[in-house]
N, C-alpha and C positions, 0 to 999 in steps of 0.2 A: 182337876188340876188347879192348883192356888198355888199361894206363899211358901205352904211349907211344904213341898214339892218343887226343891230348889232347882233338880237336876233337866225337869221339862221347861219345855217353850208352851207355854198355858195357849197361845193363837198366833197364826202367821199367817200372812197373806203379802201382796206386793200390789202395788197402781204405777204405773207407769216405771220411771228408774227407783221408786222408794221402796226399799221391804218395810213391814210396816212389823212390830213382833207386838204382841200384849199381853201383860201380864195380870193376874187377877189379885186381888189382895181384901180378903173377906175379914182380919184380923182387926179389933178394936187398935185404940192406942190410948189405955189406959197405962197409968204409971206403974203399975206393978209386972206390967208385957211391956212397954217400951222398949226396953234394953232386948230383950230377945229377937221382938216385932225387928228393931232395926238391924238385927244381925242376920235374920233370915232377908229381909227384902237388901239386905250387901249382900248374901248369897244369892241370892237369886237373878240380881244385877250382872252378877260377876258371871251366869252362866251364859245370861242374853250378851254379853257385851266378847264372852269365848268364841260364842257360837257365829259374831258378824267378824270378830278378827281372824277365827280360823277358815271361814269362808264356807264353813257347812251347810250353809242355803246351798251351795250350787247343788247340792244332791238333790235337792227339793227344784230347784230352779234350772237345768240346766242352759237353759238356752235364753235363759232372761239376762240381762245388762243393770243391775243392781249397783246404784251409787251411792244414794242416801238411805238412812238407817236409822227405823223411830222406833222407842219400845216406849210404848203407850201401856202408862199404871193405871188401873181403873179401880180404885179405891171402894170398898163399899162405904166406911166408917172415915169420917172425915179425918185425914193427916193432922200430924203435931205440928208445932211450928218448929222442932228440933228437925223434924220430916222431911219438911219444904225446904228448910234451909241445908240439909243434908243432898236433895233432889238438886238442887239450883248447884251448889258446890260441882257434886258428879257431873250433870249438865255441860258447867262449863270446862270441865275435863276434858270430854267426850266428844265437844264439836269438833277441837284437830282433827278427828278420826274419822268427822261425819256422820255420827251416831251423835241425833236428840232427845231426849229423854221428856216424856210430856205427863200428864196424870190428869185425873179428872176424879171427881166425888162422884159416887153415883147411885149412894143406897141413903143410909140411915145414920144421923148426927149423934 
């Protein structure tokens, strides 16, 4: 499960009221993938973000009380700055909804 397997939820789990989702993203962000790079991880956004508005955790959760909403990017190859600044825009969309959008580096520059 990664990036370009738009259609899964890459990890989920829940701690207390938060579901927590996370998504994987093993893709560089060299200039010649950029442009792609950001239209699969807007795909991929757009499926974690279906999946807390249409409520489909509860199949997974029935009996949990689910308020807040984080999908955690785990980047392997450091983000653009077009990236962050794309992240931060979405972000501040998403908190109406209570869905935060968080990322982290976590491989190789």
């Amino acid at each position: 499960m990664a990036i370009d397997n738009t259609e899964v939820i890459d990890g989920i789990a829940y701690e207390e009221e938060k579901l927590i989702l996370q998504l994987y993203d093993h893709w560089e962000f060299t200039d010649e993938i950029e442009k792609d790079h950001m239209f699969l991880l807007q795909d991929k956004l757009n499926s974690y973000i279906w999946y807390v508005d249409s409520e489909q955790y509860k199949e997974t959760y029935p009996d949990v009380k689910l308020s807040v909403f984080e999908i955690q990017i785990k980047f392997k190859y450091h983000p653009s700055n077009f990236c962050i600044s794309y992240l931060q825009y979405v972000n501040n969309k998403l908190q109406a909804i209570h869905i935060n959008v968080v990322y982290e580096f976590t491989g190789e520059n």
